[in-house]
C-alpha angles and dihedrals in degrees: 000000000000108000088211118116103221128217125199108203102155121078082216088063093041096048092046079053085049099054096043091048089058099050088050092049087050100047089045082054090053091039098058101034089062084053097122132152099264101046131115123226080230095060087055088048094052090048089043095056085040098051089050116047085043085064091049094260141124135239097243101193096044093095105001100128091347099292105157106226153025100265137036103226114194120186123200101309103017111101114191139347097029106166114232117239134161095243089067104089123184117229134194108283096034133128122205131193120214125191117169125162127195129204120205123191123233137179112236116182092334099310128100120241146169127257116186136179125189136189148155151195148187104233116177126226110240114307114000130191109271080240090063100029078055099059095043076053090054096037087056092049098041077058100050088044089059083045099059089046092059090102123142115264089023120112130243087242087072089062086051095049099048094053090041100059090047086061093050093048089068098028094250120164109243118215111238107187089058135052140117141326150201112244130230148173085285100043105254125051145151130313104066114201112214118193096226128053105229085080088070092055084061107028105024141228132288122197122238107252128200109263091020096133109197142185105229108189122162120191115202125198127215078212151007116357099228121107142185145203125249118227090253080079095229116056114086127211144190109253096228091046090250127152120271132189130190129198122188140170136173122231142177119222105224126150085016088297146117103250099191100223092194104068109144108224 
């Protein structure tokens, strides 16, 4: 991750994240609404990298560190970073988490630079338990909650502190390694964006800033909070085998407020 903190300051720049925040909410809504038992992570892999290139984009997440596709693509237990493939097959009861970015290149005063937008969401696979149906509900909201503390002169520890206390209200487990993230000319920048509080009494605070644009993205467990790493090196699971969901979505700060960048048309 890039520690800079980076500013926005031209509308030039702010429109170009516009638009690349709304080609990455509308392939994440194709995406999921082709989400059926019977079909393969893989297959929405294949539709999501279509879908891209054919509007002028780039797959933001297919290379970057190495990571092998378009989509992460994460199945019951698995949190964040699953690797689409055609043996994975969603059944009935499942739930899947799909996260895509898409960068899209723009001229700004005569140099070339990056846009990206990045989101995710928990979608489930024809009828879920109400358990289940019940965390995707609180993950969305713990979401929407960091959302509405996004304001300028607040600290990133608000928005800490407003998903946290989502999570607390039902007993989830919070994963703590991952959260969310400012974004900048290369994807992932300062400042991160943890989902829990005790990060700021180690690490410190940092204030939300007019034209900060950040990827705010909380992941609730039906358990434990701890996770570990399949041996794939990348897919991420929930140590008890509990279901996780994860939510995200990118915004600008302008006028003092959250802008939310992701809006499917």
């Amino acid at each position: 991750m890039n520690n800079n903190i980076f500013i926005y300051k031209t509308e030039e720049e702010k429109d170009y994240f516009r638009k690349a925040g709304k080609l990455a909410a509308n392939v994440l809504e194709k995406v999921c609404k082709a989400v059926k038992p019977g079909i393969s992570t893989l297959d929405l892999d294949v539709l999501a990298e279509t879908w891209i290139k054919d509007h002028g984009a780039i797959p933001t997440f297919k290379g970057y560190l190495g990571f092998p596709s378009t989509l992460c693509t994460s199945v019951n237990h698995e949190v964040v970073h699953g690797i689409p493939n055609n043996k994975k097959i969603l059944q009935a009861g499942d739930i899947i988490s799909i996260d895509v970015g898409v960068t899209l290149m723009g001229l700004v005063n005569g140099q070339e630079f990056k846009f990206v937008g990045d989101n995710a969401r928990t979608v489930p696979v024809g009828e879920i338990p109400e358990k289940t149906a019940e965390l995707l509900a609180y993950t969305k909201a713990g979401l929407e909650a960091g959302i509405e503390a996004s304001l300028k002169g607040n600290k990133i520890s608000d928005i800490a502190k407003a998903i946290e206390k989502v999570a607390k209200s039902k007993g989830y487990g919070l994963v703590r390694d991952f959260g969310g993230h400012g974004i900048g000319p290369e994807y992932h920048s300062a400042p991160f964006i943890p989902n829990y509080t005790d990060y700021f009494t180690l690490y410190g605070d940092s204030e939300i800033k007019e034209g900060m644009i950040l990827a705010i993205e909380p992941m609730f467990n039906l358990g434990v909070s701890d996770i570990r790493k399949l041996k794939d090196n990348w897919t991420i699971v929930t140590k008890d085998n509990k279901n996780s969901a994860h939510f995200e979505h990118s915004i600008l700060i302008t006028d003092g407020k959250p802008e939310i960048l992701t809006m499917p048309d």
